[in-house]
N, C-alpha and C positions, 0 to 999 in steps of 0.2 A: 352484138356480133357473136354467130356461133363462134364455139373454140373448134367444136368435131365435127369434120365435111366431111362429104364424099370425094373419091378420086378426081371428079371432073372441076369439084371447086377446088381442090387441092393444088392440081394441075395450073391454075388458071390462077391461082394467088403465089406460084412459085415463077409462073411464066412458061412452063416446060409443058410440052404434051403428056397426055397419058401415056404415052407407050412409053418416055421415058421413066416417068413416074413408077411405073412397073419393074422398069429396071435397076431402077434404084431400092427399091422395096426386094427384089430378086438378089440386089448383093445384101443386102442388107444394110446398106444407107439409112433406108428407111423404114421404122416399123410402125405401121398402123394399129390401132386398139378395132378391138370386134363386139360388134352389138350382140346381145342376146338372141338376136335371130341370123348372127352369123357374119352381118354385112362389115364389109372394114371401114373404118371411119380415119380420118387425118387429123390430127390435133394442130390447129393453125396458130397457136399459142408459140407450140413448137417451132415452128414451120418458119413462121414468120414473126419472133416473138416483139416488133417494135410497130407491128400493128395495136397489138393489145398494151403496150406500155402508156403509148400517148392515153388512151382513153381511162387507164389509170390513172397516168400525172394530172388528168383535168379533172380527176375525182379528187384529189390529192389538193389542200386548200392553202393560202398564205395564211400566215398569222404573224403579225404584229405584238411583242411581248414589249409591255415598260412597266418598270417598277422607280418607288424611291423608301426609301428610310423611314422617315415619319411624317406627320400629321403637317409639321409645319413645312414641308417640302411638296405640297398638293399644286401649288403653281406649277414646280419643274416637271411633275405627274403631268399635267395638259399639256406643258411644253413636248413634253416626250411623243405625247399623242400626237399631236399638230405633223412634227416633223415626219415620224412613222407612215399618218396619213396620207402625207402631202406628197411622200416618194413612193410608197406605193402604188398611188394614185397615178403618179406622172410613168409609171411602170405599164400600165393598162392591166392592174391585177384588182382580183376581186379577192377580197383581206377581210379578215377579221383581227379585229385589236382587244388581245389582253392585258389588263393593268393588274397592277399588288401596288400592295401600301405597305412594308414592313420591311425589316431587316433584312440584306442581303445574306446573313449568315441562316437563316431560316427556312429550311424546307421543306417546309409546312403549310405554306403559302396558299391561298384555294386557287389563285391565277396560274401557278408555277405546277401547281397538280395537273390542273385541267390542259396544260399544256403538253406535261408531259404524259399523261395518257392519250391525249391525241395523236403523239408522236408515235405512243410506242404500240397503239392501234392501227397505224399508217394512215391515218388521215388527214396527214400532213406533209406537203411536198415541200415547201419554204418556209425558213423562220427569221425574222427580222428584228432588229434590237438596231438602237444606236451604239450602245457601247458594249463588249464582254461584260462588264462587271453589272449593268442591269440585270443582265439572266443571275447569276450567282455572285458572291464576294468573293467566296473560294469554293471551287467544285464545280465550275463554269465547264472543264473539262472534259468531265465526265458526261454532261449533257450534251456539249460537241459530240463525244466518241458515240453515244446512242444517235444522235443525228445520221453521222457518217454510214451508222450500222443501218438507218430504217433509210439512207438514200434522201435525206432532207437537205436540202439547202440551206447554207447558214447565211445571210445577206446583215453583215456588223458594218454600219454606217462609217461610223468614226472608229478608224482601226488603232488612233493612237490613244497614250492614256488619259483617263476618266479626269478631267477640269478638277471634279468635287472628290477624289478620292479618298483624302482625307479629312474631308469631312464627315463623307457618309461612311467611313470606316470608325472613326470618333462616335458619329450617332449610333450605330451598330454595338460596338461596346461598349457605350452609354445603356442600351437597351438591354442588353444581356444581363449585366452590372445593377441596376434597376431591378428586376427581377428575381437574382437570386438573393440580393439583403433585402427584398420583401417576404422572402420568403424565410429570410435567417431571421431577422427581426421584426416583423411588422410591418405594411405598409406606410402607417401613422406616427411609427415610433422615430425618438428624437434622433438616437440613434443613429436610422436609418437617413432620415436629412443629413445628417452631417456629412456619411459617408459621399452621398451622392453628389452633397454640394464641395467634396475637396476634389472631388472626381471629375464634377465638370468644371472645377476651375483648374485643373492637370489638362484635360480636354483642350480647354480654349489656349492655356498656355502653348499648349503641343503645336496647333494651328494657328 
């Protein structure tokens, strides 16, 4: 759909005749933009700007975001899928679904990138997650507030708290913890086992 008419499609997309259309451009209501060979044109964007929204929002795609922890959590990965799926689906949207596999404290993710450039490209009008804490552990926020800002829909399944919280918080700084005494001591070093293994037996006790 053109954005710039003439007065007669101007007229005829506002409902009003041209003579009023005239009048309104005479108080100045209304200002026209002028072509290079003088003529006035109407910007229907303006005019009537929820013409041109819908055909945005239907540019504008669902996306489906699930993440988990680690390796050994790749079942609750499909679970998350399945359910994402199966509501979208009963929604009559056409979705795309993206997954991560790693620490929610990590935003680094290639799932959580490609998400959030989509967002912040606007070509994405809804985002879907079962729980808050899939998108982020902590900073979950701040990706709402860019949502709210690019006009995305946030659709959070289960609004109450995460079943596995403390689990996948335990995995999380399990993973962190891992990491940086590999890189104090070694991956291999004795060391470094022991730290890990009073750590995760602090871990299990906690839970």
């Amino acid at each position: 759909m053109d954005r710039l008419v003439g007065i007669g499609e101007a007229a005829k997309a506002l409902g009003v005749s041209i003579t009023t259309l005239r009048r309104w451009e005479a108080s100045g209501r209304l200002v026209p933009e002028h072509t290079a060979g003088g003529h006035r044109r109407y910007d229907l964007a303006k005019l009537r700007p929820e013409m041109f929204r819908a055909e945005e929002d239907a540019a504008r795609r669902t996306v489906a975001y699930a993440r988990v922890s680690s390796h050994d959590q790749r079942d609750d990965l499909e679970r998350q899928k399945q359910v994402l799926e199966l509501y979208c689906a009963q929604q009559g949207w056409t979705f795309e679904v993206i997954s991560d596999l790693g620490s929610g404290m990590n935003y680094h993710k290639k799932g959580l990138k490609k998400l959030l450039d989509a967002i912040i490209d606007g070509h994405i009008g809804r985002l879907v997650i079962t729980h808050k804490d899939r998108l982020l552990r902590f900073g979950a926020e701040l990706v709402f507030a860019i949502c709210e800002a690019k006009e995305v829909e946030v659709v959070i399944l289960n609004q109450d708290e995460d079943t596995t919280f403390e689990e996948d918080l335990a995995k999380d700084v399990l993973e962190i913890i891992t990491v940086f005494s590999a890189r104090l001591y070694g991956s291999r070093s004795r060391k470094n086992q022991k730290l890990l293994d009073g750590v995760k037996k602090a871990v299990e006790d906690a839970t």
